[in-house]
N, C-alpha and C positions, 0 to 999 in steps of 0.2 A: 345538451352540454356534455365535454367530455368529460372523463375520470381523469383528472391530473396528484400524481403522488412523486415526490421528490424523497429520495434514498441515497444516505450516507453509503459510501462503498467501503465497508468496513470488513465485510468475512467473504467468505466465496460464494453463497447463494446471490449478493447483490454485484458482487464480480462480475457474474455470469450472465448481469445485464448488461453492462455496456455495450453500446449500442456498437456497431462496424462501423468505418469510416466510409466518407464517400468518394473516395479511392484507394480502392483493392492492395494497393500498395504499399498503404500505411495501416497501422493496427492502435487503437489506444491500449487494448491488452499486453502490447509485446514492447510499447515505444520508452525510451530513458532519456529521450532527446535533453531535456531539462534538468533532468538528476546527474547527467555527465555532462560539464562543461566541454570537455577534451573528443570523443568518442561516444555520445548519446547519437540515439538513431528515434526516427520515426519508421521503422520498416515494420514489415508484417513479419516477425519470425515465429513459422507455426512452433520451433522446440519450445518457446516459452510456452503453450499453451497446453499440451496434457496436465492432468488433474491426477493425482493418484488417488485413490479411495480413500476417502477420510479425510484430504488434505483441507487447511484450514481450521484445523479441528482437532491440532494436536497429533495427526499423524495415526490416532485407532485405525486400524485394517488397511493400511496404507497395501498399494497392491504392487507383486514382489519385481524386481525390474526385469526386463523384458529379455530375449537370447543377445549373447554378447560370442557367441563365438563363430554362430554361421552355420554350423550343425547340429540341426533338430534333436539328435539322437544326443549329444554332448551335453546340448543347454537342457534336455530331458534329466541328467542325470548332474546337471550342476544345481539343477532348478531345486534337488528336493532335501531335504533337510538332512543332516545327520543323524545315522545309526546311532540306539540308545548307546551308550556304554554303563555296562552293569558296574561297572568299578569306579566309574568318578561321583565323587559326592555330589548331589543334586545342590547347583548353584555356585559352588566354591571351584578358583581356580587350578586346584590340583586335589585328584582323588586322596579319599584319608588311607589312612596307613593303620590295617587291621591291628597289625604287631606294639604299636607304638604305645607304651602306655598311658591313658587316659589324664590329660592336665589336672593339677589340683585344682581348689578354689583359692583363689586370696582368700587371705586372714580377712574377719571383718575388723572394720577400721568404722568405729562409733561416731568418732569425725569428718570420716569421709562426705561429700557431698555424695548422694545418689546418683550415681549414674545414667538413671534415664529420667531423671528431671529435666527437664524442659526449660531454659533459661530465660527464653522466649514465649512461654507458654501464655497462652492467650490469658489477657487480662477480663474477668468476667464486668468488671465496673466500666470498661473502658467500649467505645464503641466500634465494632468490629471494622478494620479494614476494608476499605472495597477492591473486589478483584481489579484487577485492570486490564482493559481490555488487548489481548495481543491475536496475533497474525502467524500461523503453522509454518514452524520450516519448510514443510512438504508443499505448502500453497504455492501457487502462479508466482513466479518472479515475480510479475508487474502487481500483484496484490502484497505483495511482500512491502515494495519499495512503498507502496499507499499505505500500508499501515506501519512504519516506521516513526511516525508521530502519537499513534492512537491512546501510547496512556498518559503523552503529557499536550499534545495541541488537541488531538480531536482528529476527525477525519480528516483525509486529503482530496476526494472528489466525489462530487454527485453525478445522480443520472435522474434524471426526470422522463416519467413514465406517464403514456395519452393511451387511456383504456389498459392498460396495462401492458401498454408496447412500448420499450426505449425509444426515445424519441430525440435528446438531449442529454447529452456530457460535459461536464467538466472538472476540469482538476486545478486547486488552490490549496494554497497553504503558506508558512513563515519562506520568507526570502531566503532562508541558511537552506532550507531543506534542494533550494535549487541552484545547484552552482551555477548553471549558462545563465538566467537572468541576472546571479549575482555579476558574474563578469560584464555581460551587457549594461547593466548597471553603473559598473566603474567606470564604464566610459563616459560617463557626463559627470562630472563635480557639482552641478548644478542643481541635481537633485539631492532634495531635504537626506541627513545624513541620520536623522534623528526625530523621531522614532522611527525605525524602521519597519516599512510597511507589508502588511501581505501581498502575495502575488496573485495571480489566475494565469495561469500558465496554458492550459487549454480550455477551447468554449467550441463545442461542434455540432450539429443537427444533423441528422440523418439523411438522406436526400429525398426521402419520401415526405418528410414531416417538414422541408422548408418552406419558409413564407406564411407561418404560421405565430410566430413570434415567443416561440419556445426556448432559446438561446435565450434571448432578454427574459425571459420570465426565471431560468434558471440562475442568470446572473445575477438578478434581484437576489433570490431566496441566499446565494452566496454569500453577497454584500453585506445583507440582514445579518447572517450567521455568523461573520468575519466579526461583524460590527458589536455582536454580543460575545464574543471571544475575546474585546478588549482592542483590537486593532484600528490607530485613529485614519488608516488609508489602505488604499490597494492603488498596487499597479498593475500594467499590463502591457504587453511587449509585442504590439505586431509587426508584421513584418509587410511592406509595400513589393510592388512590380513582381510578385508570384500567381501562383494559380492559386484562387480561391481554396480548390481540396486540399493545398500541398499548403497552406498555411495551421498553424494551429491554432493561432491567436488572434483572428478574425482578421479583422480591417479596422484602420483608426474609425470609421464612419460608424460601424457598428455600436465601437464603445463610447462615443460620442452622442450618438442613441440612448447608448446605457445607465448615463448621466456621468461618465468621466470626461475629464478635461488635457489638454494636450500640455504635459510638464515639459516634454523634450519634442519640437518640429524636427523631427533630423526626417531625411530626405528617405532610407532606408529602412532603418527602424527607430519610428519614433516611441514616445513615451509617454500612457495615455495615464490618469492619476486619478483618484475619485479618493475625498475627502469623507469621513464617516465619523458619525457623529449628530 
């Protein structure tokens, strides 16, 4: 039997699985297709994908950007840090002034609040805050745009791993967070206005690992997850008369398989629903 582990894409080590699409042309690392109603792309663009050191992680040792001017010898001498200066005060915006004489102190003021009290200061009785979980400036656009929800929905997409090789991706999360379903959306009145439901916006298998039924097993684990996050439905938006790789969102037959049901027959993209609960 295989090893099967399903992973939240939440930092850049789980990033770093998503699987490749199975056409070269398209990228799940680089795609916005769904976060831009107007100008989202499925295309491969390798600039979203260098890593800077440290990225994800707050940006420690991020590494310094690369020649900007075209001569070796120039970007040599742009690259390297500046000469000490013995005269500027270490830290502060303008060096001190030897000559200048030395500030008093204020008066004390028995009144005064302290200064370096802490207004905020942590309450020992009370139970400490939890961090929350965020996403490095410096990280991958496409890891960026997924962790935009992380300290108030949860994650935006998994990857399911066979023996510990990407195998299956997907990406879901609240309907606001995706404008092009939201607009695909508008176009039926027809569908429930309230509550509004999560989406799965991509579902993909690698082209090695088809016909193994690892899409549906990841769609399941989704579902479940959606379903313990409070959400009473999901949709999904596929799209008909394309090529299988150039879709993102399967085929109505798949999610039909999945155990959703057809909310909207439209001829082009219909609107497939699953009820949770």
């Amino acid at each position: 039997m295989p090893s099967i582990r399903i992973l939240d894409i939440t930092d850049l080590a789980a990033f770093r699985l998503v699987p490749p699409c199975a056409d070269p042309g398209f990228d799940h690392r680089s795609c916005d297709y769904w976060e831009d109603a107007e100008k989202g792309s499925k295309a491969a663009r390798l600039s979203w994908l260098p890593v800077a050191e440290g990225a994800g992680r707050g940006g420690a040792g991020a590494a310094r950007p690369g020649p900007t001017t075209g001569n070796p010898f120039l970007d040599d001498l742009t690259d390297r840090s500046p000469a000490a200066n013995p005269f500027a005060s270490g830290g502060s915006t303008a060096p001190a002034n030897p000559f200048a004489p030395a500030p008093k102190p204020p008066a004390f003021n028995p009144f005064a609040l302290d200064d370096d009290a802490d207004p905020l200061a942590e309450n020992p009785f009370a139970p400490k805050p939890k961090a929350k979980p965020t996403v490095g400036s410096d990280a991958p656009r496409k890891l960026q745009l997924l962790g935009r929800g992380l300290s108030v929905f949860g994650s935006y997409a998994k990857v399911l791993l066979v023996d510990e090789q990407p195998a299956a991706y997907c990406q879901f999360g609240p309907l606001t967070a995706y404008p092009r379903a939201q607009r695909l959306r508008d176009l039926y009145p027809q569908l429930p206005a309230s509550p509004l439901p999560a989406v799965i916006t991509c579902i993909a298998t690698t082209a090695a690992a088809r016909g193994e039924g690892w899409a549906a097993r990841l769609v399941t684990a989704v579902c479940d997850d959606l379903a313990a996050r409070g959400f009473a439905a999901i949709e999904a938006y596929p799209e008909r008369h394309t090529r299988p790789d150039a879709t993102s969102a399967a085929t109505p037959e798949f999610w039909l398989g999945a155990g959703f049901a057809v909310a909207v027959a439209d001829e082009r993209y219909p609107v497939l629903r699953r009820e949770l609960g």
